[in-house]
matplotlib code that plots the C-alpha trace (Angstrom):
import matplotlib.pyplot as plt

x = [-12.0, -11.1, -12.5, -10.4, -10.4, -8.6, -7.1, -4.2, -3.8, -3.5, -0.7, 1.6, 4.9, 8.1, 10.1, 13.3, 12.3, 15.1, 12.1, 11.4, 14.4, 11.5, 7.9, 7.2, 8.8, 9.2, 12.2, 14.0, 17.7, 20.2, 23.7, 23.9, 24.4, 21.3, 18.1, 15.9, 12.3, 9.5, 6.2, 3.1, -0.1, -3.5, -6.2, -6.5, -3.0, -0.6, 3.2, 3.2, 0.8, 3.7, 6.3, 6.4, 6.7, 9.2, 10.8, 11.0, 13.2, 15.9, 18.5, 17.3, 17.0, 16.6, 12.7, 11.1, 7.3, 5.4, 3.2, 0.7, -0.6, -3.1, -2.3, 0.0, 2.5, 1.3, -2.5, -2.8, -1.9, -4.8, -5.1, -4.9, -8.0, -6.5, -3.6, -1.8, -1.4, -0.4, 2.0, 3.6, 4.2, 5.6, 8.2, 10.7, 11.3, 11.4, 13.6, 17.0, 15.9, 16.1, 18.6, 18.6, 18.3, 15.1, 11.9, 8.1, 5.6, 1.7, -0.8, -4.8, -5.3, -0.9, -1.1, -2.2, 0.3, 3.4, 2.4, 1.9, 4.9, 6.3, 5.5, 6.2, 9.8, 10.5, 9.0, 10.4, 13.9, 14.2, 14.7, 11.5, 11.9, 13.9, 10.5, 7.1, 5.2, 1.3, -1.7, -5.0, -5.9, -7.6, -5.1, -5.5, -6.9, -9.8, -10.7, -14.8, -15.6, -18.5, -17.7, -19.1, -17.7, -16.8, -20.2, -21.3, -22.6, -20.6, -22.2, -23.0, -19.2, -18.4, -21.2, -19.1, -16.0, -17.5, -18.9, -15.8, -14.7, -11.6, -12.2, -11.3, -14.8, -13.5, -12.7, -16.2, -17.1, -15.6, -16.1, -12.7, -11.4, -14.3, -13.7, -10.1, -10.3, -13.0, -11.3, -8.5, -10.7, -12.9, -10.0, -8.5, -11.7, -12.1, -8.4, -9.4, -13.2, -11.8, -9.1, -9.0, -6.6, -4.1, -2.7, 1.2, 4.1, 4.5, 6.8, 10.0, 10.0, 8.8, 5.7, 4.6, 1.0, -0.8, -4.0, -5.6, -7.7, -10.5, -10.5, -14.4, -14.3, -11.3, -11.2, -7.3, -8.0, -8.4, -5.1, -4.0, -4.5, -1.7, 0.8, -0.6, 1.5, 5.0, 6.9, 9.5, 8.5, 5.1, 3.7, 0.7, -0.3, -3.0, -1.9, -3.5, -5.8, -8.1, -8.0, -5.0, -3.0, 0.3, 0.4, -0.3, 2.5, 1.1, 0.1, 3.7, 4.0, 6.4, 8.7, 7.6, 8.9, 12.2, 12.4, 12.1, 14.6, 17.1, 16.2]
y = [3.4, 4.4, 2.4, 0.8, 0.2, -2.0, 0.5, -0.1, -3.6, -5.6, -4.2, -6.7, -7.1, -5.5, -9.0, -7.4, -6.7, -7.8, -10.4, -11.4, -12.5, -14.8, -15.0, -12.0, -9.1, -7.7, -6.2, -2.8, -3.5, -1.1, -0.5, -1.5, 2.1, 3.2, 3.2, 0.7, 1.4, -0.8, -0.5, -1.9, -1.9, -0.9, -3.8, -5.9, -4.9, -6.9, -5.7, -4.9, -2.1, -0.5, -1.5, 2.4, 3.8, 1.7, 2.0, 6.1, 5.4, 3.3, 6.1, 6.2, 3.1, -1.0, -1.4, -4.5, -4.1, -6.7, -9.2, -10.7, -14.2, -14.7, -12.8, -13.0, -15.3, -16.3, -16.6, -19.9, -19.4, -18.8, -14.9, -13.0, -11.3, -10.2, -7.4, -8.9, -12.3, -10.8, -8.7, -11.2, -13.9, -11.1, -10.3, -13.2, -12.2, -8.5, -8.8, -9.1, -6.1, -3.5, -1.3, 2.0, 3.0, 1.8, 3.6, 2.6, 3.4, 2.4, 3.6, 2.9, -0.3, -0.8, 2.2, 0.4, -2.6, -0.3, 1.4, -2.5, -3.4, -0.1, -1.2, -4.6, -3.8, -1.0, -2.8, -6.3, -5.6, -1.2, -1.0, 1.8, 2.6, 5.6, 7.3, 6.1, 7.6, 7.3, 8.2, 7.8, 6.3, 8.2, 7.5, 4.1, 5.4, 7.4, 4.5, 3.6, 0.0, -2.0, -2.2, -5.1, -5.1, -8.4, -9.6, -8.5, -10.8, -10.6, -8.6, -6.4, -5.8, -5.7, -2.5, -1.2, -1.7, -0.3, 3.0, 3.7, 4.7, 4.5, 1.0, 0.5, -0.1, -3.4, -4.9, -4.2, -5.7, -8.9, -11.8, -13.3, -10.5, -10.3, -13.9, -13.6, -9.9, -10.4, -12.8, -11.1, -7.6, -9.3, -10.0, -7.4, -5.5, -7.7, -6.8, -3.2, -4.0, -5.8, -3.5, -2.6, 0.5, -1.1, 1.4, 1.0, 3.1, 5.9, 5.1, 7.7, 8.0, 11.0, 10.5, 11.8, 11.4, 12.5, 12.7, 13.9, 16.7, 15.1, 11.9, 11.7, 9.5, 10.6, 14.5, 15.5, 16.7, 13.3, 12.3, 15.0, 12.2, 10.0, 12.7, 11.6, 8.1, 9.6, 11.4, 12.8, 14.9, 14.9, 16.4, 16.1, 17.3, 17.5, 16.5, 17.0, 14.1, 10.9, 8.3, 7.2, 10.3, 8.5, 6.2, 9.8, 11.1, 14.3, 14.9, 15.4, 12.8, 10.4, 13.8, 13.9, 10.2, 11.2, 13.9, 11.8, 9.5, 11.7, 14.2]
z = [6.0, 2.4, -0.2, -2.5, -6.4, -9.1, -10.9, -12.3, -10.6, -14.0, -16.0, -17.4, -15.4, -17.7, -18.6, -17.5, -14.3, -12.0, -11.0, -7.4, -4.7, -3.2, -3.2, -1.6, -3.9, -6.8, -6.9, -8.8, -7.8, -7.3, -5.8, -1.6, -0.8, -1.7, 0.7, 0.4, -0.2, 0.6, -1.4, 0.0, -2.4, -2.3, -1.7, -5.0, -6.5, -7.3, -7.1, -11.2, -10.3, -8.5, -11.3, -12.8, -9.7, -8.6, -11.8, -11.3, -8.1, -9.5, -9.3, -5.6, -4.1, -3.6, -4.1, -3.0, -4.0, -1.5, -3.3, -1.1, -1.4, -3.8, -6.9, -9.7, -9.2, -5.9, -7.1, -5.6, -2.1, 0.8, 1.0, 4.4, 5.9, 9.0, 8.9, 11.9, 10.9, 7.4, 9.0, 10.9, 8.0, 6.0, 8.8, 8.3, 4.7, 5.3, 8.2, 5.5, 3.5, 6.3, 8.1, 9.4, 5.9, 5.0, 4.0, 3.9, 1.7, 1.4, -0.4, 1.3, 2.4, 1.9, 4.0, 7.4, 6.5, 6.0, 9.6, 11.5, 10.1, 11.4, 14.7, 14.5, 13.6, 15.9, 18.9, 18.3, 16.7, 17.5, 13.5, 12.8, 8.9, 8.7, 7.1, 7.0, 4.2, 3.3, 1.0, 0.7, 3.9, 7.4, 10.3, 12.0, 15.1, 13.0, 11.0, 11.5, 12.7, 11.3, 7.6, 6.0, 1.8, 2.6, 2.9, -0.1, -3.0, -6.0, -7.9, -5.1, -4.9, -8.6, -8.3, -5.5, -7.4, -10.6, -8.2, -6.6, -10.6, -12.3, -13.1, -17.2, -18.8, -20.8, -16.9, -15.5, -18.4, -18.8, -17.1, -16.7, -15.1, -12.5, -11.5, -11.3, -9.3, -6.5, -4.3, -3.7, -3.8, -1.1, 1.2, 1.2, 2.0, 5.0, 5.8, 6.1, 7.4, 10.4, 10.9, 15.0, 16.5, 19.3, 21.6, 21.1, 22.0, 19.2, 16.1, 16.3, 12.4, 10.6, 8.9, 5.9, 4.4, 1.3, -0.2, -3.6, -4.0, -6.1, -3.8, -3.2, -0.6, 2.1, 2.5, 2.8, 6.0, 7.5, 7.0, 9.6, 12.6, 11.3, 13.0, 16.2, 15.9, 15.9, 18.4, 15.0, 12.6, 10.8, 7.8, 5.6, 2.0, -0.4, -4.2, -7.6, -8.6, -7.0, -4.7, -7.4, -7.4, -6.1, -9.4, -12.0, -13.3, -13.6, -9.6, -8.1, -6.1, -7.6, -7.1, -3.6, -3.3, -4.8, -2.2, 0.4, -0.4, -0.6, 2.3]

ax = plt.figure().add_subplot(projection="3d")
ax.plot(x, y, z, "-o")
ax.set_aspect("equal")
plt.show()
């Protein structure tokens, strides 16, 4: 299971974003006829870590960034530590957003929520995402058992954190942001420590996943097995940077993105 890191998961929220339609999104509006994109963050993010990217799409689509419980404006609400549970309280609100014209896209940890929510949706209401895209995250089926993060004491997981690199020396350093960080960090580690594969019938969707070069800890090679979950197309690539290539402007990817939206 790929490790995650708080990397960009503090940046201040623009003030004239179009704001949330309800507690579960931020939102980039745009006409109807667009596709809607959905963005599901890495573990410890908050939406406004997605805000640029989002923000590179307007042209494109309706994004609705998904803001788990338990950070930013929703910091005082009990955080999930189980993706199925999580999965299924996120349905109700989702459920409005989509139509035939709707594509996923999760990055690590929001990698294995964008694909249960995949199959929730195509199982219980036949309405698959027109495109499932991922990065940074070994396919569900290949993901090792037994992790324990969420054990950890907290400094034991602040050294993790501070290991896994990319991590802004002032935030390692200060207090504040260490209290305010490792709950939701240590959650969502338990999200993706827990995590079990459930045979299901195959998503029809094409899937797309990616991975950066210089990600230490998840060789691009192991993001091959998520073509196993689809009976459409599949296709897999390796991109310019680390475990945070998708949120670089200088890897590609957001150009990838764009490419998919209008494919």
């Amino acid at each position: 299971m790929q490790p995650e890191m708080i990397a960009r998961t503090t940046p201040q929220q623009p003030s004239n974003a179009h704001d949330i339609d309800d507690t579960w999104y931020l939102t980039v509006d745009a006409p109807a006829s667009l596709p809607t994109l959905i963005v599901f963050p890495h573990a410890g993010a908050g939406a406004a870590a997605y805000w640029q990217l989002a923000h590179a799409m307007r042209d494109l689509a309706r994004t609705r960034i998904v803001r788990l419980p338990g950070r930013e404006s929703r910091a005082q609400e009990r955080r999930f530590t189980d993706i199925r549970p999580l999965v299924r309280a996120l349905a109700p609100s989702l459920r409005p957003h989509l139509s035939s014209n709707c594509v996923f896209y999760g990055h690590s940890m929001g990698a294995l929520i964008a694909f249960e929510t995949a199959r929730l949706f195509s199982l219980a209401y036949n309405l698959p995402p027109r495109h499932l895209i991922v990065s940074g995250m070994e396919a569900p089926q290949d993901s090792p058992a037994g992790q324990a993060r969420h054990l950890l004491t907290d400094n034991e997981l602040w050294h993790v954190v501070g290991e896994m690199g990319g991590v802004p020396p002032e935030i390692m350093a200060d207090d504040s942001m260490r209290r305010l960080l490792l709950p939701s960090l240590r959650a969502d580690f338990e999200v993706t420590d827990t995590y079990t594969f459930r045979a299901m019938p195959l998503l029809s969707c094409p899937i797309s996943a990616y991975a950066g070069h210089q990600d230490p800890e998840l060789p691009a090679a192991a993001m091959a097995g998520w073509g196993a979950n689809t009976t459409g197309a599949f296709t897999h690539q390796a991109m310019p940077g680390n475990h945070f290539f998708n949120l670089d402007d200088q890897s590609g990817f957001i150009q990838e993105l764009r490419g998919h939206l209008t494919s």
